[in-house]
C-alpha positions in Angstrom: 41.9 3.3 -35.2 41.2 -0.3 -35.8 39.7 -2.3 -32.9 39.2 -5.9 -32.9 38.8 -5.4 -36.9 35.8 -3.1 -36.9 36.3 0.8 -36.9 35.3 2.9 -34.1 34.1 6.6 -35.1 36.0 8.8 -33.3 35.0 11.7 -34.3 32.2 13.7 -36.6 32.3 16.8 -38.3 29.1 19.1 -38.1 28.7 21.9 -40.4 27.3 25.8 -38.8 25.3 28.1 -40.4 28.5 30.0 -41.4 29.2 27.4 -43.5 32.4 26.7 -41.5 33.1 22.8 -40.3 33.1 21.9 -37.0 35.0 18.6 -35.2 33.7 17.0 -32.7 35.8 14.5 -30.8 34.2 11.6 -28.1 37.4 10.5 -25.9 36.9 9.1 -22.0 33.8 10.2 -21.8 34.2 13.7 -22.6 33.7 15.3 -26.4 36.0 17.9 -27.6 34.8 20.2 -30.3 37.2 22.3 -32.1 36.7 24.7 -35.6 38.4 23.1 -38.6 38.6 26.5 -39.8 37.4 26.0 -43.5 34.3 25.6 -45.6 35.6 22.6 -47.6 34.9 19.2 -46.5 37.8 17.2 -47.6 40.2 19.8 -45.3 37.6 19.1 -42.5 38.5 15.4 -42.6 41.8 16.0 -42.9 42.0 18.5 -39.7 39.5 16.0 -38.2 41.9 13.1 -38.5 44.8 15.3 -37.2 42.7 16.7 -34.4 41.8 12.7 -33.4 45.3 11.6 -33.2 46.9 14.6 -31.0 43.6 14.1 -28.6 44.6 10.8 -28.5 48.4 11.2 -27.7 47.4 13.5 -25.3 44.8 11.6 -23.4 47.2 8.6 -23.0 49.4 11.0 -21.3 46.8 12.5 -19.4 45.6 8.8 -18.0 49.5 8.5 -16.9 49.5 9.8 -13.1 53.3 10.7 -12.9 55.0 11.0 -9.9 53.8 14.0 -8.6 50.7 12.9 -8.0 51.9 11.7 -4.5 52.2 15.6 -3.4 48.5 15.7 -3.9 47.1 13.8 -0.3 49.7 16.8 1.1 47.7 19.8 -0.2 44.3 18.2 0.2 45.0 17.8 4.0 45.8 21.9 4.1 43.5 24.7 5.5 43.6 26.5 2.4 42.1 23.5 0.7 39.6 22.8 3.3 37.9 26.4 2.8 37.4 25.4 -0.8 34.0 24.0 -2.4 34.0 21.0 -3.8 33.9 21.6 -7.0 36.6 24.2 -6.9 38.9 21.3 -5.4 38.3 19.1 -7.7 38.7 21.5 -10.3 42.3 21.8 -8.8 42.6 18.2 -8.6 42.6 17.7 -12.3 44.9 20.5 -13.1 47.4 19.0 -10.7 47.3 15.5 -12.2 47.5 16.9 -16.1 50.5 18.8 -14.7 51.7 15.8 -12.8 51.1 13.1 -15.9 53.0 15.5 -18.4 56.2 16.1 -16.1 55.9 12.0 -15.7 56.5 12.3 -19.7 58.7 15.3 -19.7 60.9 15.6 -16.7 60.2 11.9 -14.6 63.1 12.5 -12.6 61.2 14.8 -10.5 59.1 13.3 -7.9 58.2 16.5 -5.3 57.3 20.0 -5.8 60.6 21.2 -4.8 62.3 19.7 -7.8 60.2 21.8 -10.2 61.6 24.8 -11.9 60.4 27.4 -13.4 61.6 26.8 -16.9 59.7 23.2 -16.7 56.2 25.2 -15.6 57.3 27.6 -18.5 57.3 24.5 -21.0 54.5 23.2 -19.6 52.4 26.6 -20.1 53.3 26.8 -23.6 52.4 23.4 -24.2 49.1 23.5 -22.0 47.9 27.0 -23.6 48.4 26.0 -27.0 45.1 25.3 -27.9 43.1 27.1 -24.7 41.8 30.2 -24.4 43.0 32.8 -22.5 40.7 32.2 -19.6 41.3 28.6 -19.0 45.4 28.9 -19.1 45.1 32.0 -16.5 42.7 29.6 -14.8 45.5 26.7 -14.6 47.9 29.3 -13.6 45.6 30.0 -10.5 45.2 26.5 -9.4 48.8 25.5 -9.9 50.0 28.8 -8.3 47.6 27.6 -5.5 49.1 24.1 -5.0 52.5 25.4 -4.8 52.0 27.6 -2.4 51.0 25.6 0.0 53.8 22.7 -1.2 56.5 24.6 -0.8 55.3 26.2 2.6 57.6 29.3 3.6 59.5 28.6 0.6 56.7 29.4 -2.2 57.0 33.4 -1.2 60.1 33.5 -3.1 60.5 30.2 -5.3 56.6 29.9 -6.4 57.7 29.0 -9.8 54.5 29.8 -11.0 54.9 33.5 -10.4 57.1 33.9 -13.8 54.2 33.1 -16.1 52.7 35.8 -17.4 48.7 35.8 -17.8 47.1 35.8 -21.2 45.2 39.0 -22.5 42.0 38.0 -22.5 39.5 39.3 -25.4 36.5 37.3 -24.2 33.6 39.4 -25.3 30.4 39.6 -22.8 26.7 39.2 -23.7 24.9 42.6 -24.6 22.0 43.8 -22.6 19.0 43.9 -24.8 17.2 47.4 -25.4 13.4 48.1 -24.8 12.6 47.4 -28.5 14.0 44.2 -28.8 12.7 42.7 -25.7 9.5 43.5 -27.1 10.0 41.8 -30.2 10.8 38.6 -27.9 8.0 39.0 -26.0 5.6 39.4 -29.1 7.8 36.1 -30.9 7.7 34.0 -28.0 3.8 34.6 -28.0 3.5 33.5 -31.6 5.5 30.4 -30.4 2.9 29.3 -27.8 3.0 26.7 -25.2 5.1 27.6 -22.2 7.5 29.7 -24.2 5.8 33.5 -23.4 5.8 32.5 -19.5 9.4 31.5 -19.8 10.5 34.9 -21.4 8.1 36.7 -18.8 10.1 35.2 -16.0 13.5 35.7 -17.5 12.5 39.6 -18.2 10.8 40.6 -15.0 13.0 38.7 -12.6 16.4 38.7 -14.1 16.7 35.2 -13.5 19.2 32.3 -15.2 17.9 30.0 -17.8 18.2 27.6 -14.9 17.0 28.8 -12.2 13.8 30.2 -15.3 13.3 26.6 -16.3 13.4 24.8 -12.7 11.6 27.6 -10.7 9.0 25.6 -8.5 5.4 26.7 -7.4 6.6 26.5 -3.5 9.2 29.4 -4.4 6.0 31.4 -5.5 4.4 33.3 -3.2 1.2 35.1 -5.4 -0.2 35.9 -2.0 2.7 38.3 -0.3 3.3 39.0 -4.7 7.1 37.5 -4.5 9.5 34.9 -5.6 11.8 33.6 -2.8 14.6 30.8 -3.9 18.4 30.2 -3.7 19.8 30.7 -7.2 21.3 27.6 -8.6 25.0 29.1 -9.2 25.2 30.8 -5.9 23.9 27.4 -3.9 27.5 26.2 -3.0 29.6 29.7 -2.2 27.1 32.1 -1.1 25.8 29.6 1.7 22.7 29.5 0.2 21.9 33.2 0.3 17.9 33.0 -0.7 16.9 35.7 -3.2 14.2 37.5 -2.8 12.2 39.1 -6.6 9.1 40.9 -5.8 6.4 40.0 -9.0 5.9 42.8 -11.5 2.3 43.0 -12.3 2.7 41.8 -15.8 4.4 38.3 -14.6 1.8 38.0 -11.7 -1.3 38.4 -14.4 0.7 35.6 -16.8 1.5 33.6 -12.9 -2.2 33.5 -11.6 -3.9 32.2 -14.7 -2.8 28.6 -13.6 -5.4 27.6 -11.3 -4.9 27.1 -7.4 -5.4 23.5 -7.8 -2.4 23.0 -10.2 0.0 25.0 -9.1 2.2 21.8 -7.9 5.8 21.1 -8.7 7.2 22.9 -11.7 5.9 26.1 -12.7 7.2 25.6 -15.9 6.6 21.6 -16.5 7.1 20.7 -19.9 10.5 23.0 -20.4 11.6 21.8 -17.2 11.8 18.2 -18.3 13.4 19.0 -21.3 15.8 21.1 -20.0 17.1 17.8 -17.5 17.0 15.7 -20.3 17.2 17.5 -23.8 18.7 20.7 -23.0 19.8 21.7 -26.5 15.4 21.5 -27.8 15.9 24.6 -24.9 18.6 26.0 -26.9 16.9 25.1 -30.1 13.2 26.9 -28.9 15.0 29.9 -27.8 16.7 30.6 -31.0 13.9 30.2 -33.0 12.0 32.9 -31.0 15.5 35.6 -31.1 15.5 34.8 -34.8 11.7 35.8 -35.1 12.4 38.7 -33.1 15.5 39.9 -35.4 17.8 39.7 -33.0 21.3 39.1 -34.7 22.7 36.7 -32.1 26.5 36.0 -33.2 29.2 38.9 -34.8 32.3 38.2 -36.3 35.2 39.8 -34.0 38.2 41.0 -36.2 41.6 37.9 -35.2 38.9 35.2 -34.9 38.3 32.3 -37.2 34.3 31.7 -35.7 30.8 33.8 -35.0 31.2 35.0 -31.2 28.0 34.6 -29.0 26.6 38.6 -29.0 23.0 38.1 -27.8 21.4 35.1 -26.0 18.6 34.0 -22.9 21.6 36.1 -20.6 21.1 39.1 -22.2 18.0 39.0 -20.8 19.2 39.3 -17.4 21.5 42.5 -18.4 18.3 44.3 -19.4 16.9 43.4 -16.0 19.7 45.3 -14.5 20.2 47.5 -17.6 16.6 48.8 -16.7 16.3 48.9 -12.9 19.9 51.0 -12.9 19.0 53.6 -15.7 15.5 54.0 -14.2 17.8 55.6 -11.1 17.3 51.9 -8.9 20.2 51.9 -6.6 22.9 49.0 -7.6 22.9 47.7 -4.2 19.2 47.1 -4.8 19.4 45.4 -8.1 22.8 43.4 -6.2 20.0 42.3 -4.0 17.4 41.3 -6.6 19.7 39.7 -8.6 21.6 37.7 -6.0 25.5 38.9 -6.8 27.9 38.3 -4.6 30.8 40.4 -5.3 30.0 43.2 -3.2 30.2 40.8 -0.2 30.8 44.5 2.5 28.0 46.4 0.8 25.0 43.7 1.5 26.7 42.7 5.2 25.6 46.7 6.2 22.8 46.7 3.3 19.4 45.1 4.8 17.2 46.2 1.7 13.6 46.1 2.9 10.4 44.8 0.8 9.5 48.5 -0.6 12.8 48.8 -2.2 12.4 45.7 -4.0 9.2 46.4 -5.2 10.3 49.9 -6.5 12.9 48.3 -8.2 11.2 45.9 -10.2 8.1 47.8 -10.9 10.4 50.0 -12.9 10.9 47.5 -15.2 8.2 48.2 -18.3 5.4 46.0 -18.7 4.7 44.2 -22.4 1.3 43.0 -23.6 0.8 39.9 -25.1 1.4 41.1 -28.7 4.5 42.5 -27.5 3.5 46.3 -27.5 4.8 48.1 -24.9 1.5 49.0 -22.4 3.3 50.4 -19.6 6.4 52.3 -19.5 7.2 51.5 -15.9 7.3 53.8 -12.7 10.3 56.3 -12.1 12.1 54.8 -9.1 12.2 57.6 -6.2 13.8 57.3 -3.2 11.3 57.3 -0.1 11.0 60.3 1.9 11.7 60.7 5.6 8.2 60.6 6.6 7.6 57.3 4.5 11.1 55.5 6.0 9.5 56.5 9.5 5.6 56.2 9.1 5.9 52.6 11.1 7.0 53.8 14.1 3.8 56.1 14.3 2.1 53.3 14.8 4.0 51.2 18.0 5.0 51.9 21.7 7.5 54.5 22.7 9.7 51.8 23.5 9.4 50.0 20.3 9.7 53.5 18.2 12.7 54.0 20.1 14.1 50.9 18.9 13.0 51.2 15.4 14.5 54.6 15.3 17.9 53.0 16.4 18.0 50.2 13.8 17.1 53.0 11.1 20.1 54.8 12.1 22.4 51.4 12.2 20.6 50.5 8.4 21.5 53.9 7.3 18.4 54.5 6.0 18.4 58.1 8.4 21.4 60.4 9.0 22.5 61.4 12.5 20.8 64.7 12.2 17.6 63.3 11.8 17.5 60.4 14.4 18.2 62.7 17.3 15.6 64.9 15.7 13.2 62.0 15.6 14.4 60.2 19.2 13.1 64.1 20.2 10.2 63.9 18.6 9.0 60.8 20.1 10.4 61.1 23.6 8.1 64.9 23.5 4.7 62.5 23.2 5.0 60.5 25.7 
């Protein structure tokens, strides 16, 4: 593309360790990347100048509102779209105007959501998902299905012309929880690596943490007195109505924790990485593969129908083992829910009040790695606590205040009926 006779680059091609080229595309602000699908890099520029112009038709389309945009101030004003986050809604947004500015292009006679058919949505989905994955066209079908449905009102039950298209399959390929033996090759690399790099792995492993929520974690979340970790996780901060998160310290994280002195434990806890990772988040990337390939861990496969290495092992997998560990170890899964901070099991933690014990028993059955990366502690068995130990406190209070206890063990479900009215017995016979 020739501007005001100089040439702008508009794209570069960047080769992987595969050997396979890969295009890279700057357009509005945004850069595209894309396989060329070769190891030659004559066809590279050739796809790359192919890739450039089709990004290009498509963006001027994109830019193009269409008029179907005007439908948008009508959905935004609705109750579904009030209970959405922002970022959800916006998300929405820009489906609806990419819809809106190709029906402008394809069909500009219609100008409401009533005019649209369902074999103009079926032309748009084979357009939209010819270069997407599987999860961002069943995404797009969500959103639009979404939009409609509150467009058409009454009508969308039975003319939603986004019920006809048919999800993709989608073969997206999760990352693998890490065994015992290769966390404790990380450990022992990221130790050779130095700096802040063995404390960063130590947090990931014995708190099950995101590479976030590792890199930002502050001193004020860190309580090394009461020996836990209190903070609302960076991904849950919006929808969970930020649900703090509470991560008892294994021993192992608490000896690497209390060797920074009292006096500097201000701001960061990890400073240098958390700079980086605000401003340079790829010399994150960077570090941590350089410390997996020490280790040995093989971090991409090659899936059989794909043309590129698929992501197998990476800082994630970390957090697998964390649960990978606590469950096989016989940790209940509402316990590591709780640890953890998911949110899909939104019924079992409303009843579930998991109390400070349970957390600690969970995490302590995580095993403990020395600095050369041997294993020094297998970690404890997880047991559930016997009756006498779920009702030692109320030993220890009133009559009145055993009474209550005794009732909000019952409501918690941490006794059975049998053995509340044999403890409401017990503790009514002492007065």
């Amino acid at each position: 593309m020739i501007i005001s006779g100089k040439r702008r680059r508009t794209g570069s091609l960047q080769c992987e360790r595969s050997g396979v080229w890969t295009m890279r595309v700057m357009l509005g602000g945004k850069v595209y990347s894309r396989t060329a699908g070769t190891k030659d890099r004559e066809k590279a520029k050739i796809g790359l100048s192919k890739f450039v112009s089709a990004l290009e038709c498509e963006h001027a389309r994109a830019s193009a509102p269409g008029a179907l945009l005007k439908e948008w101030p009508r959905y935004e004003s609705s109750a579904e779209a009030a209970r959405l986050s922002p970022g959800l809604r916006m998300n929405r947004y820009r489906a609806w105007r990419y819809f809106s500015a190709w029906m402008g292009g394809a069909h500009p006679g219609v100008v409401c959501a009533a005019g649209v058919t369902r074999r103009m949505v079926g032309e748009y989905m084979d357009f939209f998902g010819e270069r997407r994955s599987a999860m961002t066209f069943n995404l797009c079908i969500c959103h639009l299905r979404g939009i409609f449905r509150v467009l058409l009102g009454k009508k969308a039950d039975a003319s939603n012309p986004l019920d006809s298209v048919a999800p993709k399959f989608s073969d997206s390929r999760p990352r693998r929880e890490l065994s015992a033996d290769e966390v404790r090759r990380i450990v022992l690399a990221a130790d050779c690596a130095g700096g802040e790099w063995p404390r960063l792995i130590a947090i990931a492993v014995y708190t099950g943490l995101r590479l976030g929520d590792c890199c930002r974690l502050k001193w004020e979340s860190v309580n090394l007195a009461q020996g836990v970790i209190q903070l609302v996780p960076h991904k849950t901060r919006r929808y969970a109505s930020g649900r703090v998160v509470t991560i008892p310290i294994h021993e192992q994280l608490m000896a690497s924790l209390a060797a920074t002195p009292a006096a500097d434990r201000l701001g960061y806890v990890l400073p240098g990485i958390a700079v980086e990772y605000e401003t340079a988040r790829w010399r994150i990337t960077k570090g941590l593969d350089r410390i997996f390939d020490g280790a040995g861990i093989v971090k991409s496969v090659m899936y059989e129908g794909r043309r590129r290495l698929t992501p197998s092992a990476t800082f994630h997998s970390l957090r697998h083992s964390f649960v990978s560990f606590a469950a096989n170890a016989g940790v209940p899964l509402v316990i590591v829910q709780a640890i953890v901070g998911h949110t899909s099991t939104a019924m079992t933690r409303h009843y579930y009040h998991p109390d400070e014990s349970a957390l600690r028993r969970a995490v302590n059955a995580i095993p403990s790695f020395g600095a050369d990366g041997a294993i020094i502690k297998k970690g404890m068995a997880y047991a559930e606590p016997s009756f006498e130990q779920r009702t030692g406190a109320l030993r220890r209070a009133s009559v009145a205040q055993r009474l209550v206890r005794a009732e909000r063990l019952l409501k918690d479900g941490l006794i059975s009926e049998e053995e509340h009215s044999a403890l409401r017995a017990r503790i009514l016979a002492q007065v």
